[in-house]
C-alpha positions as CSV (number, residue, x, y, z in Angstrom):
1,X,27.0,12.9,-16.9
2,X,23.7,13.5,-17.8
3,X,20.6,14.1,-15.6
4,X,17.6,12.1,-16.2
5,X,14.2,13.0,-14.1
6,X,12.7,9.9,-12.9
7,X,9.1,9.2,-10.6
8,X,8.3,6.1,-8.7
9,X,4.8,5.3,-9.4
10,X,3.0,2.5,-7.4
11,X,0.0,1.4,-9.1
12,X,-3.1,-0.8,-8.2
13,X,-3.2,0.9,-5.0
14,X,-4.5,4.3,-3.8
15,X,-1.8,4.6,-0.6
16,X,2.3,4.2,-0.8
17,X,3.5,1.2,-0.5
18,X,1.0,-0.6,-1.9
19,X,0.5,-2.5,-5.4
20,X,3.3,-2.7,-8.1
21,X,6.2,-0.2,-7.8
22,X,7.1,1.0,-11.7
23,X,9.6,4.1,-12.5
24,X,8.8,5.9,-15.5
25,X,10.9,8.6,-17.3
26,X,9.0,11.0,-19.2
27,X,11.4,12.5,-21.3
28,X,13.1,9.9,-22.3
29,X,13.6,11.0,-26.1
30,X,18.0,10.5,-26.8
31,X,18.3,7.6,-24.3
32,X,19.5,4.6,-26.4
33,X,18.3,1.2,-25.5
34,X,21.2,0.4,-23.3
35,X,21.1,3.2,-21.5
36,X,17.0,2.6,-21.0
37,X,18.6,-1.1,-19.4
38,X,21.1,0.4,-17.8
39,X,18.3,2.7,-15.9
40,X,16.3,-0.2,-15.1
41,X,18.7,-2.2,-13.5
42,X,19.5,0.5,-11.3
43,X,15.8,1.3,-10.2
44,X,15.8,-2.1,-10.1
45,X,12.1,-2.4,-10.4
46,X,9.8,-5.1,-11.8
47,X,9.4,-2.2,-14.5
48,X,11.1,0.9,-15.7
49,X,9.1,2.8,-18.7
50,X,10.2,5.8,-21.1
51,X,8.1,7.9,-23.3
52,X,9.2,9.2,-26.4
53,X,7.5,10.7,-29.5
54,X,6.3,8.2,-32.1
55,X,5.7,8.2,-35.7
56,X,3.3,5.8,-35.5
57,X,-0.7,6.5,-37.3
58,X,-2.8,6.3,-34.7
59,X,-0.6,6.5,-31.6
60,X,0.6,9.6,-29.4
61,X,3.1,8.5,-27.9
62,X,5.6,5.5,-27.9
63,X,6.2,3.5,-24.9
64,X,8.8,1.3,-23.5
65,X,9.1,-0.7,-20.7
66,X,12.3,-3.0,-19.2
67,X,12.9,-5.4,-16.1
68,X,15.9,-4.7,-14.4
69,X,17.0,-7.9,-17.4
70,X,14.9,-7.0,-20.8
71,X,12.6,-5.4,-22.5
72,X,9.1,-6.5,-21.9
73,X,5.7,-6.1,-24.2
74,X,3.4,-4.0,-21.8
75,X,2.5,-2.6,-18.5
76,X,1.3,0.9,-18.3
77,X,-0.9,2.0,-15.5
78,X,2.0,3.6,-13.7
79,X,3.4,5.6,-16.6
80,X,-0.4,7.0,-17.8
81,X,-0.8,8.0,-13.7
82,X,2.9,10.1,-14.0
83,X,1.6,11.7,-17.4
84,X,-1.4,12.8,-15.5
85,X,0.1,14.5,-12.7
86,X,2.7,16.3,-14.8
87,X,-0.2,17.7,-17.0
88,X,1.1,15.6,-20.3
89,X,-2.7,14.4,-21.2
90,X,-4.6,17.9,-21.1
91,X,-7.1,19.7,-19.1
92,X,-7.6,17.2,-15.3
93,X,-10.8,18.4,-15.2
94,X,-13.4,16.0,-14.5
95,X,-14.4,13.5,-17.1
96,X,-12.9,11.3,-19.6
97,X,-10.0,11.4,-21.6
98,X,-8.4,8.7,-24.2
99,X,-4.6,8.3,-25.4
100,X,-3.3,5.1,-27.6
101,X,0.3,4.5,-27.2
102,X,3.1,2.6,-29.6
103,X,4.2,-0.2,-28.2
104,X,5.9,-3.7,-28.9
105,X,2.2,-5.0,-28.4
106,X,1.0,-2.6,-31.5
107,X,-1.1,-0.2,-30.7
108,X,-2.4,0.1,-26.7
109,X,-5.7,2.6,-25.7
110,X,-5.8,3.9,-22.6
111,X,-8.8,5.4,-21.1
112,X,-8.7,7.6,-17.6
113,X,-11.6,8.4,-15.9
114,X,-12.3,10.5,-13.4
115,X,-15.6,11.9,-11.3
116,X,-16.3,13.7,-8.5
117,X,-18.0,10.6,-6.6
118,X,-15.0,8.5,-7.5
119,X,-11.0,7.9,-8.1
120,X,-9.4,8.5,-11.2
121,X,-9.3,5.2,-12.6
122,X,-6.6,3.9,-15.7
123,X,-8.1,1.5,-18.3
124,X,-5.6,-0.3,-20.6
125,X,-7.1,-2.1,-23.0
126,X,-4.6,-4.5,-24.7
127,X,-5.4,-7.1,-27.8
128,X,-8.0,-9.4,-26.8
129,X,-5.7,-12.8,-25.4
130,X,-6.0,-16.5,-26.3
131,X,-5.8,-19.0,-24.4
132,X,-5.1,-22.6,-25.3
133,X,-4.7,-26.0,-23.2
134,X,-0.8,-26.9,-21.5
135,X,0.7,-29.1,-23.1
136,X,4.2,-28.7,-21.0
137,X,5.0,-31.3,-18.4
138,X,3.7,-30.0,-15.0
139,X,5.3,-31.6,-12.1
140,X,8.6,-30.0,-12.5
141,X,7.1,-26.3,-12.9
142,X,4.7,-27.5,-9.7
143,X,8.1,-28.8,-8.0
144,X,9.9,-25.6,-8.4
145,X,6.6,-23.8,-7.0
146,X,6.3,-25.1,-4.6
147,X,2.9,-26.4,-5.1
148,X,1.7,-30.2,-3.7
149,X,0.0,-31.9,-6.4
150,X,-3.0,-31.9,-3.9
151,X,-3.2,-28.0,-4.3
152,X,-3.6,-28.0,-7.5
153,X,-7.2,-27.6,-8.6
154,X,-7.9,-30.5,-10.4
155,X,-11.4,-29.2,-11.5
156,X,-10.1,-26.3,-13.3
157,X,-7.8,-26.3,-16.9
158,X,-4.1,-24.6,-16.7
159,X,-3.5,-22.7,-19.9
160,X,-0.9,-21.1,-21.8
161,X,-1.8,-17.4,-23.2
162,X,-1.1,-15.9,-25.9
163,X,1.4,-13.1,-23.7
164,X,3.5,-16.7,-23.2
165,X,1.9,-16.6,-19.5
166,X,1.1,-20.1,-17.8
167,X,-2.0,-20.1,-15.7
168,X,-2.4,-22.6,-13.0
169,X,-5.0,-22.8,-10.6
170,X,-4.7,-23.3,-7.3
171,X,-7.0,-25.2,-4.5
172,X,-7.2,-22.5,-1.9
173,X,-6.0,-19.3,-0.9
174,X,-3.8,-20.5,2.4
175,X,-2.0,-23.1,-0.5
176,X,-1.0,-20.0,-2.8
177,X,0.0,-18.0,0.4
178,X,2.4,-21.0,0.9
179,X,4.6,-21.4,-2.4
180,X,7.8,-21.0,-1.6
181,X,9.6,-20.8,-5.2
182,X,12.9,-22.2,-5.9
183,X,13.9,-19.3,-8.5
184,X,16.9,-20.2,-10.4
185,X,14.7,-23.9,-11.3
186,X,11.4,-21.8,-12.2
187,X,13.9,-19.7,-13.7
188,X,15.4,-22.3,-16.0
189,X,12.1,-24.2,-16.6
190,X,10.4,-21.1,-17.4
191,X,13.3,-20.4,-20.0
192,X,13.2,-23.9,-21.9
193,X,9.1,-23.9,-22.3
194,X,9.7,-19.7,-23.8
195,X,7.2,-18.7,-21.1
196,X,6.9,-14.9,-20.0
197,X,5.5,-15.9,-16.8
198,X,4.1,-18.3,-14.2
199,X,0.1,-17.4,-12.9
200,X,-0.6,-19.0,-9.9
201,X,-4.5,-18.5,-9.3
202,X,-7.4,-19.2,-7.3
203,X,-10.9,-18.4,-6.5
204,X,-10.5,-17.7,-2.7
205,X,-9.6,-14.1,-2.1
206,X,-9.1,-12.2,1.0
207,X,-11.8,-9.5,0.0
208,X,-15.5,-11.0,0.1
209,X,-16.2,-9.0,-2.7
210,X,-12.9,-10.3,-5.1
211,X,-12.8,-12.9,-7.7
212,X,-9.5,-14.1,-8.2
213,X,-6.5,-13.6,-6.1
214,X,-3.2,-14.8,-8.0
215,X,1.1,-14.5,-7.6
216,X,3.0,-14.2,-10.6
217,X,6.7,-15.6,-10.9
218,X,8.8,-14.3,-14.0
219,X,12.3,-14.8,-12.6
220,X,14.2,-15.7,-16.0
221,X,12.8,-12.2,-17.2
222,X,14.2,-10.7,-14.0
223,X,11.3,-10.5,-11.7
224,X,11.3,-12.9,-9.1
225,X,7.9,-12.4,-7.9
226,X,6.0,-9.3,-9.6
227,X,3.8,-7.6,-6.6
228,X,0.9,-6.8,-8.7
229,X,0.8,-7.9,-12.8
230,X,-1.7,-6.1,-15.1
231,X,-0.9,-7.5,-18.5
232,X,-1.6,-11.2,-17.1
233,X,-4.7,-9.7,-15.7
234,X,-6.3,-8.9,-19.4
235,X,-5.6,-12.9,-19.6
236,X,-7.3,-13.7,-16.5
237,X,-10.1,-11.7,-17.7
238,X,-10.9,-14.2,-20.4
239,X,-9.9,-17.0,-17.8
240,X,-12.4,-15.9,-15.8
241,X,-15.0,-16.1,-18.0
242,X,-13.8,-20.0,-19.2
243,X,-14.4,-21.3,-16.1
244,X,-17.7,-19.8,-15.0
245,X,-16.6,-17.3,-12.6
246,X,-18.5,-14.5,-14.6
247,X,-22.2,-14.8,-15.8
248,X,-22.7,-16.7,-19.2
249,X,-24.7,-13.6,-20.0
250,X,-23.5,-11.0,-23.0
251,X,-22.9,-7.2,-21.5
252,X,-19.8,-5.8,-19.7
253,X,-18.9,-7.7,-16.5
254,X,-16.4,-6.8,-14.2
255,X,-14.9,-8.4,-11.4
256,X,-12.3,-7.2,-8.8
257,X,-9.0,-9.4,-8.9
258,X,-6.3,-9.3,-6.0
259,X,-2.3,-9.8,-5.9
260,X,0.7,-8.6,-3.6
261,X,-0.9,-9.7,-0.6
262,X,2.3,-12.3,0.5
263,X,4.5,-9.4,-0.4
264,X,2.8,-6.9,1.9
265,X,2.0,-4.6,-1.1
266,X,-1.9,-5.4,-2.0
267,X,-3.1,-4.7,-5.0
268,X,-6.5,-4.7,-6.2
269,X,-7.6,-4.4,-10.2
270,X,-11.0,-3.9,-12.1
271,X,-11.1,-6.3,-14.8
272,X,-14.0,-5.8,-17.2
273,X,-15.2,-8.5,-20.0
274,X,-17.1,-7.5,-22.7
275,X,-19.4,-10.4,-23.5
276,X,-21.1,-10.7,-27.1
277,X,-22.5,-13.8,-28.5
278,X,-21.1,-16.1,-25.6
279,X,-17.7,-15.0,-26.2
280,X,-15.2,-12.2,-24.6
281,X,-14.6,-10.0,-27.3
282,X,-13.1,-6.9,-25.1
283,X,-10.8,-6.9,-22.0
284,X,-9.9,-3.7,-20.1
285,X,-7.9,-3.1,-17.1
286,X,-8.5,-0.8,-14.6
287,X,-6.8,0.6,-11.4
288,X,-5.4,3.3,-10.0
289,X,-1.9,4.6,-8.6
290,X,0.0,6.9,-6.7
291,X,3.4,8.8,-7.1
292,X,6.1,7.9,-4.1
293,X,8.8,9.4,-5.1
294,X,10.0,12.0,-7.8
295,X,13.9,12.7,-8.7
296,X,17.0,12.9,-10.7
297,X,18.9,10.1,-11.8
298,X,22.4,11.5,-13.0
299,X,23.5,8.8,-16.1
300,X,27.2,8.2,-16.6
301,X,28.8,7.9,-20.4
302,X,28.2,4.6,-21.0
């Protein structure tokens, strides 16, 4: 057997417990891919990631990251906050430092930021997404959800992105707080239309000072319910500014966006659009996160 160190990050939240529970292997240079699956299945998290060195121009690392079932494009928040506290990005003095890792997105910055008046906040700043109208039949995804016809909100469009996300908006906040997803049908829906995930949104939050408060169901991807989902997040940013929920204005506009709430692990997220000639051009990510737990996972021949 081999012996594999292993943290337990949860991130979108400054306090255990809270946000989106990842585990991330630093040193994961020699693993082969089934043995990165094998790993996640066993954490059985919404997310296992491994760093490894990359050839890649322009990159400094290569990352991976795998659902207890497959492989998946991106997360990252959790992984840059373990890197951080094991001194793997330099000096944690005060200021701001930038690393761009390999991924099966291409090539992902990643800015931290930290100042005396503040927390150290991650920014991922993934490819700018598209979104484009739903052309998939609704009732049985809205069936599967859950979701009354009636709690849909009729005023606002549901889009596909282009991470294979579905973004559906929903009428209030108590409605959302209600879906009750039946997991193997979303699952097998979700499957046939070759979606990543299913958004359920809305504009009532809990927090006076939020914007958008959503759930996110990937079950055919092997996570039931994620507790808090940054990559849809960089979508929601564009979302956002579609339906009027940020100014009209060019600049920088951020917005704070909620999730984890019905699963007793809030999250909260800094989403911020970069606005130049009416259109989004840049979305970044922010949040922070928190280390929960730190160990060795001993890995059998496999």
């Amino acid at each position: 057997m081999r012996a594999v160190t292993i943290a337990q990050v949860d991130a979108f939240t400054a306090r255990p417990f809270g946000g989106n529970p990842a585990g991330v292997v630093l040193d994961a240079e020699g693993l082969t891919d089934s043995e990165m699956a094998a790993i996640a299945r066993e954490m059985n998290l919404a997310e296992t990631a491994y760093v490894t060195r990359t050839s890649r121009d322009g990159a400094d690392h290569r990352l991976r990251w795998f659902t207890p079932k497959m492989e998946v494009e991106f997360c990252g928040h959790a992984t840059v906050h373990a890197m951080l506290a094991a001194g793997r990005l330099g000096d944690p003095a005060m200021g701001t430092r930038r690393v761009t890792f390999d991924a099966l997105v291409g090539l992902l910055p990643v800015t931290v930021e930290r100042t005396r008046e503040g927390p150290t906040v991650i920014w991922l700043e993934p490819r700018l997404a598209e979104l484009s109208p739903c052309h998939v039949p609704l009732e049985p995804l809205r069936s599967a959800l859950g979701l009354a016809l009636e709690d849909q909100d009729a005023s606002l469009p549901v889009v596909r992105t282009s991470d294979k996300d579905l973004v559906i908006p929903c009428r209030c906040l108590a409605a959302l707080r209600e879906l009750r997803p039946a997991m193997q049908t979303l699952a097998d829906l979700g499957q046939a239309q070759g979606l990543r995930g299913i958004c359920v949104t809305t504009r009532e939050t809990v927090e006076r000072a939020s914007t958008l408060h959503s759930r996110f169901f990937a079950p055919h991807v092997g996570i039931p319910e994620d507790p808090v989902t940054g990559s849809v997040h960089a979508s929601l940013g564009v979302y956002a500014f579609a339906i009027g929920a940020l100014p009209r204005s060019d600049g920088i506009h951020r917005f704070v966006a909620e999730q984890g709430d019905s699963l007793g692990r809030p999250g909260r997220l800094t989403v911020e659009v970069t606005v130049a000639q009416g259109h989004p051009t840049r979305v970044r990510v922010g949040g922070q996160a928190v280390t929960v737990l730190e160990g060795t996972l001993f890995l059998p021949d496999l």
